[in-house]
N, C-alpha and C positions, 0 to 999 in steps of 0.2 A: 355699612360695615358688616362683613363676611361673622357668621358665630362657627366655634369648632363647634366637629361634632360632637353628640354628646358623647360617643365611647373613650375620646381623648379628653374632655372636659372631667367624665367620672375618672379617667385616669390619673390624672395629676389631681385631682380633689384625696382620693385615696393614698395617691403618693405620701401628697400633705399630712393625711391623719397618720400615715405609717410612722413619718417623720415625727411626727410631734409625738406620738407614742413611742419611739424610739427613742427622744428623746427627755420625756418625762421621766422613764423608766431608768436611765440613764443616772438622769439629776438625783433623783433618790438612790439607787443606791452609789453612787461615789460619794455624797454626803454620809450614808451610814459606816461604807468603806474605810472613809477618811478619819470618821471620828471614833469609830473602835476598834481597828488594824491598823492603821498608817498606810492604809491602802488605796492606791486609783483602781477605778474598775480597769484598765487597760495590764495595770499591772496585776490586779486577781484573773484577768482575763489570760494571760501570759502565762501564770502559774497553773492556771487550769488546765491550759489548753498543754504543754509541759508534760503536767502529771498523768495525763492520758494515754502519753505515745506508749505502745508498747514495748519498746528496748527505750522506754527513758529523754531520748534526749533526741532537736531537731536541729538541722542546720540552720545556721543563722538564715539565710533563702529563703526558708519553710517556716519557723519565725514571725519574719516580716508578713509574707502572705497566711499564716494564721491568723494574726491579729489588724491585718487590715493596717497595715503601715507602710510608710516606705525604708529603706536601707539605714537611712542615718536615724531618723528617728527610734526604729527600732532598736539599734547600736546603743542608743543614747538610754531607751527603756532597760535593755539586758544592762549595763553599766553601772544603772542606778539599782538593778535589784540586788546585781553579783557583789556592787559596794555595801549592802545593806545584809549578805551572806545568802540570800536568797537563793539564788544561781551562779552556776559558775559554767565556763565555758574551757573545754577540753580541746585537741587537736587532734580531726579523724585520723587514726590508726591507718587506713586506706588509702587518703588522700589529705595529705601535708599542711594542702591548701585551706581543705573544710575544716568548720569552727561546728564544733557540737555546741549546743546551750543546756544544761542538765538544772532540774531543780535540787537543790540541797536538801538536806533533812530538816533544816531549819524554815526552810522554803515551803516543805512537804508539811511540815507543827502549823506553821503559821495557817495555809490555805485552809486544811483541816479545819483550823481556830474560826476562819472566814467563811465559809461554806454557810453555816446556818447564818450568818450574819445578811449576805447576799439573797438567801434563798426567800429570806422575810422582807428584805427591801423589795424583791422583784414580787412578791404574793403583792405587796403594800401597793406597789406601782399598778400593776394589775387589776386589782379590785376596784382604785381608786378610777382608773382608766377606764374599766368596765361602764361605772356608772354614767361615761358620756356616750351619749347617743353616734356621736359620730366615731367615737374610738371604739365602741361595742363587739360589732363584728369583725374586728382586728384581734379582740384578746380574745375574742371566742375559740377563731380559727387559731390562732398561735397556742390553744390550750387543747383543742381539739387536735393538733398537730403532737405535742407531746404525750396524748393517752396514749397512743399505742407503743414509747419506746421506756 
């Protein structure tokens, strides 16, 4: 029986640790999300990414490929924030067709409220992640990645 090489073997060994650090990091903070905002990380993800644009608001399109979703899903994400007052969705001035997604004030209070809550689950995921040998030089480089912005 043929072995990969080893550059394909480290490949997907990596993949794996990226995953499972991606996913750890995950798990904790949508637990903390969940339990003192009423927040999914997709949905603080949504408001974050939101509150960044500079004129405010993205098409639905832009959205969906922010957050790594597909059309309905995403649909389904704006619907539950916009019923919750979080966002509301406008009709481009431009074009009839396009749907703006804007965060509310309420939307803008809350995140605000979330930000240190997030910021401590992703240190907590971090640290805790650091200490395995195999996730190590995954949180090195992802912190080593954020010193210079």
């Amino acid at each position: 029986m043929a072995t990969a090489p080893k550059s394909r073997t480290a490949l997907a060994q990596n993949w794996c640790a990226l995953s499972a650090l991606h996913e750890r990091i995950a798990a904790r903070v949508e637990r903390r999300l969940q339990a003192e905002h009423g927040l999914s990380v997709r949905e603080f993800s949504l408001l974050n990414v939101l509150s960044r644009q500079r004129d405010g608001h993205l098409q639905m399109r832009e959205v969906a490929e922010a957050v790594v979703l597909s059309q309905s899903a995403t649909t389904r994400l704006v619907t539950r924030l916009e019923d919750r007052g979080l966002l509301e969705r406008t009709i481009c001035a431009d074009d009839r067709r396009g749907i703006y997604t804007d965060v509310t004030e309420a939307g803008a209070a809350l995140l605000e409220r979330a930000r240190p809550t997030n910021d401590a689950a992703l240190r907590e995921a971090l640290d805790e992640a650091g200490a395995d040998p195999e996730l190590r030089p995954l949180v090195a480089a992802l912190e080593q990645a954020s010193v210079g912005q």
